[in-house]
N, C-alpha and C positions, 0 to 999 in steps of 0.2 A: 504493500500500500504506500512507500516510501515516494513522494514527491507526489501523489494521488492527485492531491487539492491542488496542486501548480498545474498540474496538468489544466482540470478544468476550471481554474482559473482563466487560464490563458486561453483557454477555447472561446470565454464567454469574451475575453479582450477581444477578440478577432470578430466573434459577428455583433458587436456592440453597434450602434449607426453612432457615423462621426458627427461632431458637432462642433461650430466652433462659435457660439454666440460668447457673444462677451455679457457680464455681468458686475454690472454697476463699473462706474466712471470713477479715476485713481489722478489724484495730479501725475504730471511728469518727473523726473526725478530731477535734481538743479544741481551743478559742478559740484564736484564733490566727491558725493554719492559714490556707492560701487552696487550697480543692479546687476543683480541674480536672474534668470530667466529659464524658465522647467520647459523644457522642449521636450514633449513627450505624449505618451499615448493613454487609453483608461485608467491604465493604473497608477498618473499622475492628477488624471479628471478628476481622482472621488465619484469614481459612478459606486450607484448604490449607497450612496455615505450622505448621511445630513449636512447641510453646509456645514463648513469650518472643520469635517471632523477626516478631512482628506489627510493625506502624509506633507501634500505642497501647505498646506494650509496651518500646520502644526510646524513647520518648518520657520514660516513667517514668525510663529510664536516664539520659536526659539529665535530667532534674529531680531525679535526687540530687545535683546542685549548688543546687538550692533547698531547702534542707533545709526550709524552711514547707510543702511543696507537699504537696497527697493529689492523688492520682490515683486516679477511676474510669473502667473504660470499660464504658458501659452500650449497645453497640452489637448490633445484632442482625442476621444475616446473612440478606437477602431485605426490608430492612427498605423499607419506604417511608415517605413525606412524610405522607401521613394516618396511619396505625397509628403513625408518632412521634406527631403528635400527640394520640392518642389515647392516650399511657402518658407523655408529658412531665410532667404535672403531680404523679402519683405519684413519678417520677423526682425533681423538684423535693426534692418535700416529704420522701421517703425520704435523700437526699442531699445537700441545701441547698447546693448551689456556687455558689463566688465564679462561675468560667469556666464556658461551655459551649460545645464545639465541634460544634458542628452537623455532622453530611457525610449529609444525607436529601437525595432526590430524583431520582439517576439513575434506578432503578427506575421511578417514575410516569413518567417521562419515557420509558422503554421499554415500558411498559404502553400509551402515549398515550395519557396522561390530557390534561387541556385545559391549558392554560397558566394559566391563570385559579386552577382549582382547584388545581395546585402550586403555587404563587405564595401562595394564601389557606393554606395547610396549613403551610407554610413561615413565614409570617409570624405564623400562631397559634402554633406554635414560637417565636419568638422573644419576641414580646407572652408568652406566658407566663412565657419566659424575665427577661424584665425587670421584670412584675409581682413576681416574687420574688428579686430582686435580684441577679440572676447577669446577668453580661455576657457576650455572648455573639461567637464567633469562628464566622462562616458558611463551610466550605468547598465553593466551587463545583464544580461538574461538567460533563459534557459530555457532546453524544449523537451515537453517529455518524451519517455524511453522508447514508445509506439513508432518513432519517427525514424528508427534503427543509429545502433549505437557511431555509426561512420559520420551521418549526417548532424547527429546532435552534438557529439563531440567537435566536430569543426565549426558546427556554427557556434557553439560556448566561444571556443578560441580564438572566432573572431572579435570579441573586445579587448583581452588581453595582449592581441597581433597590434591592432588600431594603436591603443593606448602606447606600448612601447616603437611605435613607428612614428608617431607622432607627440611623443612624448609630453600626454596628457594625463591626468587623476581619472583612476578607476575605482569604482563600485563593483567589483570582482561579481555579484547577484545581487541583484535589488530583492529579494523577497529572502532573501538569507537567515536561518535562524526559524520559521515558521510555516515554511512551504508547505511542510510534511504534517503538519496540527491541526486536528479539526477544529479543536476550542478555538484558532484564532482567524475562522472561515464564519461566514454568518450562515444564518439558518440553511441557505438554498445551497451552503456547501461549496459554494462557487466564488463570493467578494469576500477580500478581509475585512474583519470587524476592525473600528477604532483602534482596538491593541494591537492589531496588528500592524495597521498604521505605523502607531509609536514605533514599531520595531522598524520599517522601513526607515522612517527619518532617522532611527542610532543608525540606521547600515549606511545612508546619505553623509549624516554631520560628521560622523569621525573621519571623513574624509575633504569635504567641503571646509569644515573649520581651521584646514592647513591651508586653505586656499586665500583665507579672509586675515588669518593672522598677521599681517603687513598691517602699519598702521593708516588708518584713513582720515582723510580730510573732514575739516567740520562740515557738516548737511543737516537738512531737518531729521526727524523722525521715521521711521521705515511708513512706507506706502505699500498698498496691496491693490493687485489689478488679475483679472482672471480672465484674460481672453476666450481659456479653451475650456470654461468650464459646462455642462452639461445644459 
């Protein structure tokens, strides 16, 4: 039963309908500032989850100890590795972040797409990411075992390939620590509950908070804006 719930986790990611309405109006951020920006798919949306009670949304909470930080999360549920890249650069230029935490590619990977082409989609996400000077934080994924052990192995080691070629911060598994627990699945067995949340954001911060520790300029108070949420 080990990885069960990630399994159909990620099944219910992939035929979630995308969306990308925005919700509620955020100032801009002013010189200063270092904004954060969640480029990512449901599992950054908070689908199924009450507002506020997403991992992106608990994330913000913990960065009211950074009072420089903006926070967006421009995440869209059902999203994949090509359709990011094909709306990153608008993202860029609409939101200019210092950070961008990547979480695309489960999806293609349950599509079966080629390795190849997630790998190139993923990596034109990044490249554009660095063309505009945002640095970028990759969180990996993982597919379950159905999908034979050749194919799910290469495509894990596609973020760790990514990250040391491009010498970016990894999230080795965003769902790390809970995957395999029914307690931290909601009723339908399929969305994390709130706690499990919590756990995503320790698998995010401990790695994101090396990113921030440089000291920052004075700015107002953290802002919160949710382009891709539900």
């Amino acid at each position: 039963m080990k990885n069960f719930l990630v399994i159909l986790y990620l099944v219910s990611a992939f035929f979630t309908p995308t969306s990308g309405a925005t919700v509620g109006p955020a100032p801009a951020p002013t010189s200063g500032t270092t904004t954060v920006m969640v480029f990512g798919d449901s599992l950054s949306a908070g689908y199924g989850l009450p507002p506020d009670a997403g991992w992106v949304n608990l994330l913000k909470n913990r960065l009211q100890t950074q009072s420089q930080t903006y926070l967006i999360n421009n995440s869209i549920s059902g999203e994949t590795a090509w359709g990011g890249r094909n709306r990153i650069e608008k993202a860029l230029k609409t939101h200019r972040p210092d950070i961008v935490i990547v979480e695309l590619g489960g999806n293609d990977g349950l599509r079966g797409a080629s390795i190849g082409s997630i790998r190139d989609n993923l990596e034109a996400i990044i490249e554009a990411c660095k063309r505009n000077n945002a640095t970028v934080l990759l969180a990996g994924m993982q597919l379950p075992p159905n999908y034979g052990i050749t194919y799910t192995q290469k495509f894990q080691d596609i973020y760790p390939q990514l990250a040391k070629r491009h010498d970016i911060k990894l999230v080795p598994f965003l769902l790390d620590g809970f995957g395999n627990k029914r307690e931290f699945f909601q009723a339908d067995g399929i969305h994390p509950t709130a706690r499990a949340q919590e756990k995503i954001v320790e698998n995010v911060w401990k790695v994101l908070k090396t990113m921030l520790d440089a000291p920052q300029k004075s700015s107002p108070p953290l802002a919160y804006d949710s382009p891709g949420a539900r």
